[in-house]
C-alpha positions as CSV (number, residue, x, y, z in Angstrom):
1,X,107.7,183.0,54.0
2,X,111.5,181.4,53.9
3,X,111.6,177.7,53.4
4,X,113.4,176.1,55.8
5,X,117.3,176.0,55.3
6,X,119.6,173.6,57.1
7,X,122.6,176.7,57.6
8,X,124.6,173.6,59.5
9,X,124.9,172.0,55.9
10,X,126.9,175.3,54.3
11,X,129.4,175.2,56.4
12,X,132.5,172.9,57.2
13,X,132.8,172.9,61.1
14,X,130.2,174.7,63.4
15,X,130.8,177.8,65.9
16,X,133.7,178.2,68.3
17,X,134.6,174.4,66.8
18,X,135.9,175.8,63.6
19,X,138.5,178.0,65.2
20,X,142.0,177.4,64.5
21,X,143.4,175.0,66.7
22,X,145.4,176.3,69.7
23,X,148.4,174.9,69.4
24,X,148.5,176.2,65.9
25,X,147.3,179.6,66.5
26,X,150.2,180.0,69.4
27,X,152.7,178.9,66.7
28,X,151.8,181.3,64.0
29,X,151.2,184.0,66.2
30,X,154.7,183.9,68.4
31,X,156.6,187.0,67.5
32,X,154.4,188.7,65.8
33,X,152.8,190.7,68.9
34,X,154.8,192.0,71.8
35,X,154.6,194.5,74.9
36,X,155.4,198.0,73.9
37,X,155.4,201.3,76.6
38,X,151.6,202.6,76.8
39,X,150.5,199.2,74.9
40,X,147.5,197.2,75.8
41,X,146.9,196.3,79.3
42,X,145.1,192.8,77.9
43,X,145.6,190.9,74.9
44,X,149.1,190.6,74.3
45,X,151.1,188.8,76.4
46,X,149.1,186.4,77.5
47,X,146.2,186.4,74.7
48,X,143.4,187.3,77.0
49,X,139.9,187.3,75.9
50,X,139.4,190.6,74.7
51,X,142.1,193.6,74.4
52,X,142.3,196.6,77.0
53,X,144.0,199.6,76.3
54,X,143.7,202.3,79.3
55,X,142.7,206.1,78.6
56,X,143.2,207.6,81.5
57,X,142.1,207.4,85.4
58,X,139.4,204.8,85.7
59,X,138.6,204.4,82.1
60,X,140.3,202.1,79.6
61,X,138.7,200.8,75.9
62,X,137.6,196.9,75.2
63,X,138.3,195.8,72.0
64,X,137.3,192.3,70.9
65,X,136.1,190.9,67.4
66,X,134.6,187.2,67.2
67,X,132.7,185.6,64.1
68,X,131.8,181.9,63.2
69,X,129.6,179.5,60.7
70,X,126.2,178.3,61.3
71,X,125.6,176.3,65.0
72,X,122.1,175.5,64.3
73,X,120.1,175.6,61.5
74,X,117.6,178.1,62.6
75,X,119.0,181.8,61.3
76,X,117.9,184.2,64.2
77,X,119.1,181.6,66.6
78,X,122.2,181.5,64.7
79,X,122.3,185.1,64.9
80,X,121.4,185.2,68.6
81,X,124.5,182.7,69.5
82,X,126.9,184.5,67.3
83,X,126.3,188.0,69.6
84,X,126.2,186.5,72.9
85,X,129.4,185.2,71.9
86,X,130.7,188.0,70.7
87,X,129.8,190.0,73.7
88,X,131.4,187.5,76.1
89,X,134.8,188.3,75.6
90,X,134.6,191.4,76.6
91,X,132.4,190.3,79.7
92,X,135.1,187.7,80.3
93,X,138.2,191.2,80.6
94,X,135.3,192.8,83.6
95,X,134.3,195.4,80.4
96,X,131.0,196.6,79.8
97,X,130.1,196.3,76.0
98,X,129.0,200.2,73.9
99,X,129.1,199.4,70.6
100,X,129.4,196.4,68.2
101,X,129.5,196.1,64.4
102,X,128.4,193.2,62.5
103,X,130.7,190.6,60.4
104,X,128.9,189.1,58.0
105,X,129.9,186.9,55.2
106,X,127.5,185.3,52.7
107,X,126.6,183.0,49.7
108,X,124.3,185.4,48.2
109,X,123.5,183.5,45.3
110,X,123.3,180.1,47.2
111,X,121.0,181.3,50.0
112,X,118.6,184.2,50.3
113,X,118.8,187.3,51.8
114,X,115.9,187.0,53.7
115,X,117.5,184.7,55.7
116,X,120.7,187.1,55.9
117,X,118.5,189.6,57.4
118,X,117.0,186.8,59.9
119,X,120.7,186.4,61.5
120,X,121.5,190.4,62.0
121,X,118.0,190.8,63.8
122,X,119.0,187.9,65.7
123,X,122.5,189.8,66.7
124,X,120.7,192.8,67.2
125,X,118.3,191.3,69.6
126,X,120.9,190.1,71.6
127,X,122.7,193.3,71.6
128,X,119.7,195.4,72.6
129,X,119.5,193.0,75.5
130,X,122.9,193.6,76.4
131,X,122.2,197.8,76.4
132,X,125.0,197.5,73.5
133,X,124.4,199.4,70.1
134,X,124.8,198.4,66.8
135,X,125.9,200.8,64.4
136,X,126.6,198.9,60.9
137,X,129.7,197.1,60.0
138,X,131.1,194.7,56.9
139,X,129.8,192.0,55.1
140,X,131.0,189.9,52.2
141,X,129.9,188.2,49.4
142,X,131.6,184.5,50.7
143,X,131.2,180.4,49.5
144,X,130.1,179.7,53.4
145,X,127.8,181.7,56.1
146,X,130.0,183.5,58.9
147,X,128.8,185.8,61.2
148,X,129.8,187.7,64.1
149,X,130.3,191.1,65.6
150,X,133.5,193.3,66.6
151,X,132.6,194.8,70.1
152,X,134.0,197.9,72.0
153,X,133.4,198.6,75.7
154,X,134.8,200.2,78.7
155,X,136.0,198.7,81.9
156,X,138.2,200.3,85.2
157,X,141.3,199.2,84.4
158,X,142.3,198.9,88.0
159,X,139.2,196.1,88.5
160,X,140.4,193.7,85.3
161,X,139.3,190.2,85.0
162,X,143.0,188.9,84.0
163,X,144.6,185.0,83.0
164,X,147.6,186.1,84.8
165,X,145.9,187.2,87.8
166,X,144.6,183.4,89.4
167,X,146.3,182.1,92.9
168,X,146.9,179.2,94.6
169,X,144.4,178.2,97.2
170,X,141.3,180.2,95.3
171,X,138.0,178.1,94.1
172,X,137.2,177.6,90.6
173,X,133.6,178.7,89.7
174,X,131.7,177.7,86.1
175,X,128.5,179.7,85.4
176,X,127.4,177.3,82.7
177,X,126.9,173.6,81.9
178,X,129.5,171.8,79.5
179,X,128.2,169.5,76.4
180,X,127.2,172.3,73.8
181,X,129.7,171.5,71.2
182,X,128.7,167.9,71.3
183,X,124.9,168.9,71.1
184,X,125.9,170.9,68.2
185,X,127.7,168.1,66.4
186,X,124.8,165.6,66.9
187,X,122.5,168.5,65.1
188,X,124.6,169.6,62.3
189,X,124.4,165.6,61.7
190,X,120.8,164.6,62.5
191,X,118.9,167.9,62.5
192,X,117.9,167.5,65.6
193,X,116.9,170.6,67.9
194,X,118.6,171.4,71.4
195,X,116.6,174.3,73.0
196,X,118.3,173.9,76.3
197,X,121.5,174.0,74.6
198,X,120.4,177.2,72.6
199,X,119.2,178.9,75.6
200,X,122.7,178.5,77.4
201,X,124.2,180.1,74.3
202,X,121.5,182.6,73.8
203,X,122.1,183.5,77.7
204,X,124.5,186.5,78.4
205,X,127.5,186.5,80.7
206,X,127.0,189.9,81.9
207,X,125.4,188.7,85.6
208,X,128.3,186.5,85.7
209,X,130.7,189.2,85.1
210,X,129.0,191.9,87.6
211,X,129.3,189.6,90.4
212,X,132.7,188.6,89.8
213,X,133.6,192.1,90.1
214,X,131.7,192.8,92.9
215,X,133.6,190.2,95.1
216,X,136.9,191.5,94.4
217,X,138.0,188.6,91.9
218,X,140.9,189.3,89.3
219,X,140.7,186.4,87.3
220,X,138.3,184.8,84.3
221,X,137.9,183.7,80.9
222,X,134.9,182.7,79.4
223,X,134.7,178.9,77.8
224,X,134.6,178.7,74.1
225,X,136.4,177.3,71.0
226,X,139.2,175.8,73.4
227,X,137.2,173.7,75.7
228,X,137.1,174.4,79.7
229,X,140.6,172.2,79.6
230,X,142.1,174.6,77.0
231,X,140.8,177.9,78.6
232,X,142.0,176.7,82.3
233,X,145.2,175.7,80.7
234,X,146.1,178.9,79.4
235,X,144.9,180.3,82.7
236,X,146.8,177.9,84.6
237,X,149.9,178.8,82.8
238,X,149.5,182.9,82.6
239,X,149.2,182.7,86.6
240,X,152.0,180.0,87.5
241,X,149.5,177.6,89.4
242,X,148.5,174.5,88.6
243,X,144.6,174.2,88.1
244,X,143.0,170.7,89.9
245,X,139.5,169.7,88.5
246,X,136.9,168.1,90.2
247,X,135.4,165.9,87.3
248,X,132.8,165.4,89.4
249,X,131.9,168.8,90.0
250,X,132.1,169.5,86.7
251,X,127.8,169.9,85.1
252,X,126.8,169.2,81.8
253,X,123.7,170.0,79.8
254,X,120.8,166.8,79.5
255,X,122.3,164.1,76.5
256,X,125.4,165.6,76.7
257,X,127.0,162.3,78.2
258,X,124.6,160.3,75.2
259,X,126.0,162.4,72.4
260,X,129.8,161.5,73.2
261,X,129.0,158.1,73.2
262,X,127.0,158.2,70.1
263,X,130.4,159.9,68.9
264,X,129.0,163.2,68.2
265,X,132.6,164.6,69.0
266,X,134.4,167.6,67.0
267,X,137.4,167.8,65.4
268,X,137.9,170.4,67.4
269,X,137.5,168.8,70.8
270,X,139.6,166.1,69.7
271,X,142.3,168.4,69.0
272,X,141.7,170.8,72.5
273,X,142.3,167.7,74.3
274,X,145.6,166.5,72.2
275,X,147.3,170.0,73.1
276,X,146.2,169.9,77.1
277,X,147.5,166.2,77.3
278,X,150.5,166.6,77.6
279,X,150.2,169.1,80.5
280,X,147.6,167.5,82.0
281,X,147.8,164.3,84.9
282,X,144.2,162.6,84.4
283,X,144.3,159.6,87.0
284,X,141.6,156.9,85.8
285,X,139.1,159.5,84.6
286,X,137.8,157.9,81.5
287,X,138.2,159.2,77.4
288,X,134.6,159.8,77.5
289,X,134.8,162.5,80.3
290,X,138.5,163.4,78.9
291,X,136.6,164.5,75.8
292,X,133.2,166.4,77.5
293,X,136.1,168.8,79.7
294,X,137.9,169.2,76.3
295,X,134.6,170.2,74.6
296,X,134.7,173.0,72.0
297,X,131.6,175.0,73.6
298,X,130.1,177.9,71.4
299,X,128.9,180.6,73.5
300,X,129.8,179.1,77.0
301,X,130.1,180.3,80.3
302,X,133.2,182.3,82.5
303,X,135.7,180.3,84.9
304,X,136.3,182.5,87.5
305,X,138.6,182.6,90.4
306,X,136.5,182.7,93.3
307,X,133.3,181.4,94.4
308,X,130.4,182.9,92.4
309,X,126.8,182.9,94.2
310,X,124.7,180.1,92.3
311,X,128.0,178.4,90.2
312,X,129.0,175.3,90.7
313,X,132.9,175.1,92.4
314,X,134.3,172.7,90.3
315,X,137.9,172.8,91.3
316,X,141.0,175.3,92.7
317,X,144.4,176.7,92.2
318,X,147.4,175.4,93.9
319,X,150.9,176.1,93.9
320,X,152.4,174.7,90.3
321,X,153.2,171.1,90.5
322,X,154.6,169.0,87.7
323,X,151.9,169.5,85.5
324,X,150.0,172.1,84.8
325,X,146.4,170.7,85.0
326,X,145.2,167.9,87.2
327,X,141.9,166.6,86.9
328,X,140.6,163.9,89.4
């Protein structure tokens, strides 16, 4: 039996929150990657979730790679999270995930490898449940716990979930609940467990995904590291709109609300919201609610463009004002 090992404490930040900030990332990225004749459809100009490179007639290649440290504490959980995460971007391009291979880096003579083992089964679980196989990958002897899994799948690249595809007078659908990122922060500090908030992370975006294409929309990204402000921002801005959120609309998993005002906030949220600011009119809506739409989620849900059956509209495009997000 493995004694019980808080992974939270081994690691620095915790899931999508540990990402490089965007504002950074857009800096040390500019000029690097640029549109070339039979290049990727997705990923370059406009950094979409996943990359989509088109074969021939109805059939182009995902490509998408995402990894992390510890979210929770518990390791198949962890595991769990990691996939679903993984598998979302390429949900979040319309793609159908084949194959992934897990990224795993550990402190093999800090922690054991039992509990090594219990994070892969949970990434192969998820994977399984997803119709995806796993066949291998790479792992690395490393001072903290990351794990995650680089993903190929197929997609019509004539029916593309795009940034650059949104349009003014269009609804804005959410298919999960905001608040994981400061559910995670109050358990990497407390220990305290969040099943509903490890369910929505454990849950796969693939229904989201099917219906979206189903009803003809063009345009999603699923909520992560970035926040739903960051992620609508850079949608906003690929598609020349200006996105309006309802904040009222807008739902959130039980003691979200509690954990901001307890000041369970990343480092990472508080950074999201510093680079939207500045594109963003806010009206009287409060810091505390400024901070849950910034909210670095692990694992969230997609934003689509269009009214998805059983989603929550919190918001729509219109044509592109002064700013480029308005939230009221």
């Amino acid at each position: 039996m493995i004694s019980p090992v808080r992974l939270t404490q081994y690691a620095h930040g915790g899931g999508c929150a540990c990402k490089i900030p965007p504002g950074e990332l857009e800096t040390m990225v500019s000029g690097l990657l640029g549109s070339e004749v039979g290049g990727p459809l997705l990923g370059l100009e406009e950094a979409d979730d996943a990359a989509v490179l088109k074969i021939d007639k109805g059939r182009a290649i995902v490509s998408t790679a995402d990894f992390f440290t510890p979210v929770v504490d518990d390791a198949y959980d962890w595991g769990r999270i990691a996939a679903a995460n993984a598998l979302s971007d390429v949900y979040a391009v319309g793609g159908e995930p084949l194959m992934a291979l897990n990224l795993l880096g550990w402190p093999r003579d800090t922690l054991p490898m039992e509990l090594a083992r219990e994070v892969l089964r949970g990434g192969l679980d998820i994977a399984r449940l997803a119709g995806c196989h796993v066949a291998g990958g790479h792992s690395i002897d490393d001072p903290e716990p990351k794990y995650g899994m680089a993903v190929t799948g197929i997609a019509d690249p004539e029916r593309l979930l795009r940034l650059d595809a949104g349009r003014p007078g269009l609804p804005l659908s959410m298919t999960k609940p905001l608040g994981i990122g400061v559910l995670n922060t109050r358990h990497k500090a407390t220990g305290e467990v969040f099943p509903h908030a490890v369910q929505a992370m454990t849950t796969l975006n693939a229904e989201a995904s099917r219906l979206a294409l189903e009803h003809g929309f063009r345009s999603a990204t699923d909520v992560t590291g970035f926040g739903l402000l960051g992620h609508l921002y850079k949608l906003a801005r690929a598609s020349g709109v200006t996105a309006v959120v309802d904040s009222a609309a807008v739902p959130y998993l039980e003691g979200a609300r509690l954990a901001v005002r307890d000041g369970f906030v990343s480092g990472g949220t508080h950074r999201n919201l510093a680079w939207v600011g500045p594109h963003t009119e806010f009206g009287r809506v409060a810091e505390e609610e400024r901070l849950l739409l910034a909210d670095a989620q692990t694992s969230g849900g997609l934003l689509v463009v269009g009214e998805i059956p059983g989603a929550p509209v919190i918001g729509e495009l219109i044509e592109r004002k002064a700013c480029i997000l308005s939230v009221r």
